[in-house]
MMTF fields as JSON, N, C-alpha, C and O atoms, coordinates in Angstrom:
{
  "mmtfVersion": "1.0.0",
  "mmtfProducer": "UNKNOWN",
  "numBonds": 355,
  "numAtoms": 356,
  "numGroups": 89,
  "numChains": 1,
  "numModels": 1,
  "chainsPerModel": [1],
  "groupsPerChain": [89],
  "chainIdList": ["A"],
  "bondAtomList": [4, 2, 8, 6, 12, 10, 16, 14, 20, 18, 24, 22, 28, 26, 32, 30, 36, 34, 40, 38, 44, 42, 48, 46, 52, 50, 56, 54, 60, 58, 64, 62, 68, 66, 72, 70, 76, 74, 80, 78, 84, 82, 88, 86, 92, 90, 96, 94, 100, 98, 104, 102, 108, 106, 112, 110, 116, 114, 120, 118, 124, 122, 128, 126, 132, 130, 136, 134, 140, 138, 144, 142, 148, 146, 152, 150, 156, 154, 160, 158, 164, 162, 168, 166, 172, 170, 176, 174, 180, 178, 184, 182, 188, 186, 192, 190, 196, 194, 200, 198, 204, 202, 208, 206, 212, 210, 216, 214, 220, 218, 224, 222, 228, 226, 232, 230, 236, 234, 240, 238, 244, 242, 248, 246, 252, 250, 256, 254, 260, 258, 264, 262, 268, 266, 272, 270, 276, 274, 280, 278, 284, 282, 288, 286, 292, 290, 296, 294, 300, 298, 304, 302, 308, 306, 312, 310, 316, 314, 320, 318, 324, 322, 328, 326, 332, 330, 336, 334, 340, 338, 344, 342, 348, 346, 352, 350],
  "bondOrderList": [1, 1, 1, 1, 1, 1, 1, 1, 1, 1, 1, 1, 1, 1, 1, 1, 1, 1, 1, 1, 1, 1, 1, 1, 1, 1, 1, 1, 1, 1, 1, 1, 1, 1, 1, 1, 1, 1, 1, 1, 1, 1, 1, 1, 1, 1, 1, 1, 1, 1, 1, 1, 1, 1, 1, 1, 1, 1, 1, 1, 1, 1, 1, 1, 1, 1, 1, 1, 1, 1, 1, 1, 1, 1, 1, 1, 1, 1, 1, 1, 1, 1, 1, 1, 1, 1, 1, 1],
  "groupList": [{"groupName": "UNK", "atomNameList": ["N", "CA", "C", "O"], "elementList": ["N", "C", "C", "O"], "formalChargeList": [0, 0, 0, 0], "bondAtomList": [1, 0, 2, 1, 3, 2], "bondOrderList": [1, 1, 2], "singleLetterCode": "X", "chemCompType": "L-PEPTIDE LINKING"}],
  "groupTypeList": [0, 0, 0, 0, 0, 0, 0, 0, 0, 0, 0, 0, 0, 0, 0, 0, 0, 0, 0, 0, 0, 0, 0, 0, 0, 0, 0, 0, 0, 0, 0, 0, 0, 0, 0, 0, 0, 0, 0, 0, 0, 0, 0, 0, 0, 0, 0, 0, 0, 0, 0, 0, 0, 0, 0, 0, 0, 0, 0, 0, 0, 0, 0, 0, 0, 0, 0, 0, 0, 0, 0, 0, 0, 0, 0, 0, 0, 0, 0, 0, 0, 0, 0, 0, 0, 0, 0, 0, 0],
  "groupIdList": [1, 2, 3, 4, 5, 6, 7, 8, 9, 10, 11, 12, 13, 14, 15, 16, 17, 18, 19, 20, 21, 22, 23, 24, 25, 26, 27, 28, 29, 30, 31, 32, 33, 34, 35, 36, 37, 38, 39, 40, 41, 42, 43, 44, 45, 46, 47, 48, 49, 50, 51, 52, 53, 54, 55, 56, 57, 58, 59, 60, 61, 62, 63, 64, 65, 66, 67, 68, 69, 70, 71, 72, 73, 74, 75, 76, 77, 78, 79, 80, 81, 82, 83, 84, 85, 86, 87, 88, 89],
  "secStructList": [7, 7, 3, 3, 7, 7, 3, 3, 3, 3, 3, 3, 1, 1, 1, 7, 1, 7, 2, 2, 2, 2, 2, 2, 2, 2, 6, 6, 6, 1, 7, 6, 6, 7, 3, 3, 3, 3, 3, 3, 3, 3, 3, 7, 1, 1, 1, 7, 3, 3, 3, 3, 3, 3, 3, 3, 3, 3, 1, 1, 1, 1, 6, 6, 2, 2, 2, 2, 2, 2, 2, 2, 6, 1, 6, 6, 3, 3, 3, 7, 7, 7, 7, 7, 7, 7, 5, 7, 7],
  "xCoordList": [-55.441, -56.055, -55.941, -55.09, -56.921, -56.556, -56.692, -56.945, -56.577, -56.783, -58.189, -59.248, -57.824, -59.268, -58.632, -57.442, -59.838, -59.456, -60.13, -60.081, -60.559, -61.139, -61.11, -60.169, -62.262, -62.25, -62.474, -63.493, -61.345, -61.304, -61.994, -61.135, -63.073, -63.54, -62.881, -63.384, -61.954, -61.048, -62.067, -62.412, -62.438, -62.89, -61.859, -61.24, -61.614, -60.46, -61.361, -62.519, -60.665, -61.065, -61.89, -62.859, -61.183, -62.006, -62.086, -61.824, -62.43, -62.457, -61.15, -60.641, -60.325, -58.964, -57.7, -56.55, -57.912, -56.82, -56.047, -56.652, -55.318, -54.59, -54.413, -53.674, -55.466, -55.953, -54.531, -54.398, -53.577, -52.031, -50.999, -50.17, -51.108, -50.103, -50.832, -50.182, -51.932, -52.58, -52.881, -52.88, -53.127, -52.949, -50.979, -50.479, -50.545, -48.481, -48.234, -47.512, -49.102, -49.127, -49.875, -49.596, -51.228, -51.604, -50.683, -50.517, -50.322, -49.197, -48.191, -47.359, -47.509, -46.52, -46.83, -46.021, -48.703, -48.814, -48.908, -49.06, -48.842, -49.983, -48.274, -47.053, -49.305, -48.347, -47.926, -48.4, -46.913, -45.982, -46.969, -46.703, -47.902, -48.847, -49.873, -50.273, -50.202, -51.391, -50.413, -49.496, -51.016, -50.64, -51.848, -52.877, -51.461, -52.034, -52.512, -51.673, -53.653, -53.924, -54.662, -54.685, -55.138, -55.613, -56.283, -56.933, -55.909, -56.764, -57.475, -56.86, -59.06, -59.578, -60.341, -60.369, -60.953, -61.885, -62.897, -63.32, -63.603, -65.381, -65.721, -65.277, -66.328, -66.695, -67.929, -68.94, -68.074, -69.026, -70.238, -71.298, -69.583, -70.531, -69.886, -69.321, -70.037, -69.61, -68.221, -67.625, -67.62, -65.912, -65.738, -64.896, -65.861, -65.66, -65.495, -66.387, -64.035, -63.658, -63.219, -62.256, -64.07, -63.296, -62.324, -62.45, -61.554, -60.363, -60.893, -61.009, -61.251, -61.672, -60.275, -59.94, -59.506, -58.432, -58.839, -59.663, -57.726, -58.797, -56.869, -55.928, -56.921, -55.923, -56.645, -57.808, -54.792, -55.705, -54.355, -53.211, -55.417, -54.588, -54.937, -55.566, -54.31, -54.444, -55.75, -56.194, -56.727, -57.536, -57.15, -56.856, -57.242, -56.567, -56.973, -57.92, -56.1, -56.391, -55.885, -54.763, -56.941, -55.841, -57.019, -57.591, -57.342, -57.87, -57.393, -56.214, -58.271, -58.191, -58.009, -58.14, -57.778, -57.485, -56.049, -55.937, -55.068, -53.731, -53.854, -53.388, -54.295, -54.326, -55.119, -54.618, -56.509, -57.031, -56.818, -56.734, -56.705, -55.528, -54.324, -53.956, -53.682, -52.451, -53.42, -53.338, -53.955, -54.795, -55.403, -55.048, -56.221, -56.649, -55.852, -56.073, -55.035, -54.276, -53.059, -51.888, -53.409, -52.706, -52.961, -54.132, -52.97, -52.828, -54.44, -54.579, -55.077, -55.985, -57.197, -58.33, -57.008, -57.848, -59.001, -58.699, -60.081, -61.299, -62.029, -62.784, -61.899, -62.631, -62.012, -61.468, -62.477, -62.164, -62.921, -63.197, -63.407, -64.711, -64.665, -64.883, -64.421, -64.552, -65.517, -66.469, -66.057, -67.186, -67.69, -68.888, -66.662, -66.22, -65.876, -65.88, -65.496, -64.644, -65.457, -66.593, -64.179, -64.257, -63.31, -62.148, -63.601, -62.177, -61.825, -62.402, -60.778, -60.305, -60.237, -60.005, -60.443, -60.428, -59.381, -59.281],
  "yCoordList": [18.955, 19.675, 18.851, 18.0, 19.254, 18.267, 19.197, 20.343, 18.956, 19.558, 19.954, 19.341, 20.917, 21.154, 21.464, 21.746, 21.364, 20.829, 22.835, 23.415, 23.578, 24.372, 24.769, 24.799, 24.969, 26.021, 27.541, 27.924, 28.186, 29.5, 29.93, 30.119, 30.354, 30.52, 32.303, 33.347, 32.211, 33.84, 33.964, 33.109, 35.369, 35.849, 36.718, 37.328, 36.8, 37.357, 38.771, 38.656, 39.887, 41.594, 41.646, 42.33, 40.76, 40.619, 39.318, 38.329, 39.146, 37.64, 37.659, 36.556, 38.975, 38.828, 38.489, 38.635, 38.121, 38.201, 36.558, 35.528, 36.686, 35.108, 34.259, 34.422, 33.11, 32.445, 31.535, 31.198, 31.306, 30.728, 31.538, 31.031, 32.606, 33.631, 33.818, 33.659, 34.091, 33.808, 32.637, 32.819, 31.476, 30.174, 30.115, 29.339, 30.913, 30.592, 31.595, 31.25, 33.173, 33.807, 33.488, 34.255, 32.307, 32.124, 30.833, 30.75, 30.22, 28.975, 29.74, 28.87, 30.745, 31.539, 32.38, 32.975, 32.418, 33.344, 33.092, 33.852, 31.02, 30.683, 30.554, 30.432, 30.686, 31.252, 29.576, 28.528, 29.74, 28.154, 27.309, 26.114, 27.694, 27.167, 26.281, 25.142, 26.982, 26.042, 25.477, 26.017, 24.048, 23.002, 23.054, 22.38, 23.874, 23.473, 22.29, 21.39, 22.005, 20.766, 20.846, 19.831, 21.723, 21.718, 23.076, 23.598, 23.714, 25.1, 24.22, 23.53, 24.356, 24.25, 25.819, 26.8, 25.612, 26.315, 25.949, 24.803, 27.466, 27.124, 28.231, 29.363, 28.04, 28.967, 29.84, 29.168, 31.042, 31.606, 32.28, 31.895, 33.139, 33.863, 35.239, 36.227, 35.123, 36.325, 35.832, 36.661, 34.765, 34.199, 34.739, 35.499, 35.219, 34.873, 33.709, 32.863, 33.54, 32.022, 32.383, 33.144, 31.731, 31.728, 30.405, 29.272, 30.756, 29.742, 29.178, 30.095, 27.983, 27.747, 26.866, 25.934, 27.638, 27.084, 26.381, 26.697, 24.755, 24.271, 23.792, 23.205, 24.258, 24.068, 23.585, 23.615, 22.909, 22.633, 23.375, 23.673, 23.475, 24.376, 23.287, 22.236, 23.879, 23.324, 23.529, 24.323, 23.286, 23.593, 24.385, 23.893, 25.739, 26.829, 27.742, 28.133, 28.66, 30.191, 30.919, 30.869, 31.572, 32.141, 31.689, 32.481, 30.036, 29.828, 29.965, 29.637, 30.549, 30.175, 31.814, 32.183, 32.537, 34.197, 34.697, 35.657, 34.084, 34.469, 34.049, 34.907, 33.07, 32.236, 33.248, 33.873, 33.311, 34.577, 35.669, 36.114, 36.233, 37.779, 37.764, 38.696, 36.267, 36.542, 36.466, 37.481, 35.829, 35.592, 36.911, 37.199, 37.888, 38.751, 39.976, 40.77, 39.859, 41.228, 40.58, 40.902, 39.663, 39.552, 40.604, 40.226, 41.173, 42.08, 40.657, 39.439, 41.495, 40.654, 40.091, 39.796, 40.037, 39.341, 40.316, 41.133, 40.266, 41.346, 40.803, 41.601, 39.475, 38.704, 37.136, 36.391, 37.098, 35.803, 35.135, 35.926, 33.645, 33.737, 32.401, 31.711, 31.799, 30.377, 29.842, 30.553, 28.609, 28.077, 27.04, 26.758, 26.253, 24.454, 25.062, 26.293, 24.353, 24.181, 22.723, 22.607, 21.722, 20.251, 20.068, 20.279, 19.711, 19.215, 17.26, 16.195, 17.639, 15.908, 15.052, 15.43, 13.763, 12.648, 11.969, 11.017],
  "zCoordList": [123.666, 122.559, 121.281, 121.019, 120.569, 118.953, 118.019, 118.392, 116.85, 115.545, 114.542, 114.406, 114.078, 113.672, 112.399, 112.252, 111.167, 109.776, 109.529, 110.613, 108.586, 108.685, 106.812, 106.019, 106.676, 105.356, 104.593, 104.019, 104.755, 103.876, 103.138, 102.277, 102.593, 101.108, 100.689, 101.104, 99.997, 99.63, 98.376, 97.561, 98.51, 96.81, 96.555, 97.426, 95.061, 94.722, 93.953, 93.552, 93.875, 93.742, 92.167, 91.837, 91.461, 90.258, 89.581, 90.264, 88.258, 87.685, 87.067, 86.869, 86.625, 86.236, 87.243, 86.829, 88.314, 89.381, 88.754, 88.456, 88.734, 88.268, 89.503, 90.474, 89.153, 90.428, 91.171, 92.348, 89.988, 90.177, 90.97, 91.727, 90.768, 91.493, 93.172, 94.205, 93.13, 94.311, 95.294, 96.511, 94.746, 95.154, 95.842, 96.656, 95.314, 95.528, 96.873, 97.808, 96.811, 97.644, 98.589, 99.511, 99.114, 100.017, 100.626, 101.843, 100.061, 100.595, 100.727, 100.467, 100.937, 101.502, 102.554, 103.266, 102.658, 104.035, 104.833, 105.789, 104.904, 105.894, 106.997, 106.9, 107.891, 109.108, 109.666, 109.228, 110.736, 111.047, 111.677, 111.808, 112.021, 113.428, 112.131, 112.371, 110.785, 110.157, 109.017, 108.398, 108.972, 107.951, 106.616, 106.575, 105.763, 104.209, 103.924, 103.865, 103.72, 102.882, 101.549, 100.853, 101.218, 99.533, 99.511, 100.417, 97.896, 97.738, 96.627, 95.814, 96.713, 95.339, 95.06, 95.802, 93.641, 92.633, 93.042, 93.192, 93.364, 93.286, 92.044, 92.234, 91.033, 90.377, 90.686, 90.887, 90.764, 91.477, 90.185, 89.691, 90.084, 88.872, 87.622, 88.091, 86.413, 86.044, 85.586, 84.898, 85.79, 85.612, 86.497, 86.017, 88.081, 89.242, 89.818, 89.884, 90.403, 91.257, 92.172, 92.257, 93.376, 94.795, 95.174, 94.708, 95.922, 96.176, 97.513, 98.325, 98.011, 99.399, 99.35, 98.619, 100.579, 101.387, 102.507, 103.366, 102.316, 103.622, 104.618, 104.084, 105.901, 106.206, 107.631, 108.033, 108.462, 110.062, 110.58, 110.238, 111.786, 113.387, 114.483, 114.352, 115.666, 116.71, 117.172, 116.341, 118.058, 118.654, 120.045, 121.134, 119.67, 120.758, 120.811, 120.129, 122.032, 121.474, 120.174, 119.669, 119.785, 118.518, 117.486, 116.736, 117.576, 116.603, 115.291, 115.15, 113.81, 112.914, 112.571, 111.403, 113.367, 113.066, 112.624, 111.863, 113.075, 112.266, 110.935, 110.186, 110.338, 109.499, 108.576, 107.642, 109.009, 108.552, 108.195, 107.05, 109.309, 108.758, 107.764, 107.048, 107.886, 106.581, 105.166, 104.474, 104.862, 103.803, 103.453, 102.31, 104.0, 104.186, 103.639, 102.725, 104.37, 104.158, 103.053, 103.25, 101.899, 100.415, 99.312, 99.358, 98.75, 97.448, 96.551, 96.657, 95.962, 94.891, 96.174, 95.796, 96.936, 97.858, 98.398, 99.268, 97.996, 98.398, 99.666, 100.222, 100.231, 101.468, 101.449, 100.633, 102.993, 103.015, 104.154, 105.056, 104.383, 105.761, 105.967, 104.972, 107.077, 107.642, 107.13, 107.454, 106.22, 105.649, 106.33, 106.279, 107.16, 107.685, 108.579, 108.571, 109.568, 110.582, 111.539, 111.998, 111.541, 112.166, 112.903, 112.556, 113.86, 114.627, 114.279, 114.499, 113.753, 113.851, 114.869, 116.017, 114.525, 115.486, 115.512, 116.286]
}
């Protein structure tokens, strides 16, 4: 099996959610199995910013759904939806 790179895009519940406290609470959810590699800023609309988390997993069962669900079920977090997904070479 190999690794797959994948990207998060989280929208946060409003444009006031403090994108710092949330960025600290998704690097604390991500479960032992996915390796973090960068949250950036997409600015959306309205001073709406989504956070696209881009982390890798194994290429398995399970996939990119634990990973998901912790993100998901954070406080401030209104959605969240695979954008990418690559498997590494």
């Amino acid at each position: 099996m190999g690794e797959v790179v994948n990207t998060l895009k989280v929208m946060p519940e409003s444009p006031e959610v403090d994108l710092e406290a949330l960025k600290a609470a998704i690097t604390d959810a991500m479960p032992a199995d996915a390796e973090l590699h960068e949250i950036t800023e997409e600015p959306i609309a309205f001073g709406l910013v989504a956070l696209n988390v881009v982390f890798i997993v194994e290429d398995g069962e399970g996939g990119t759904g634990p990973t998901e669900d912790a993100i998901i079920a954070l406080a401030d977090v209104a959605s969240a939806e695979i954008t990418d997904s690559r498997r590494l070479m």
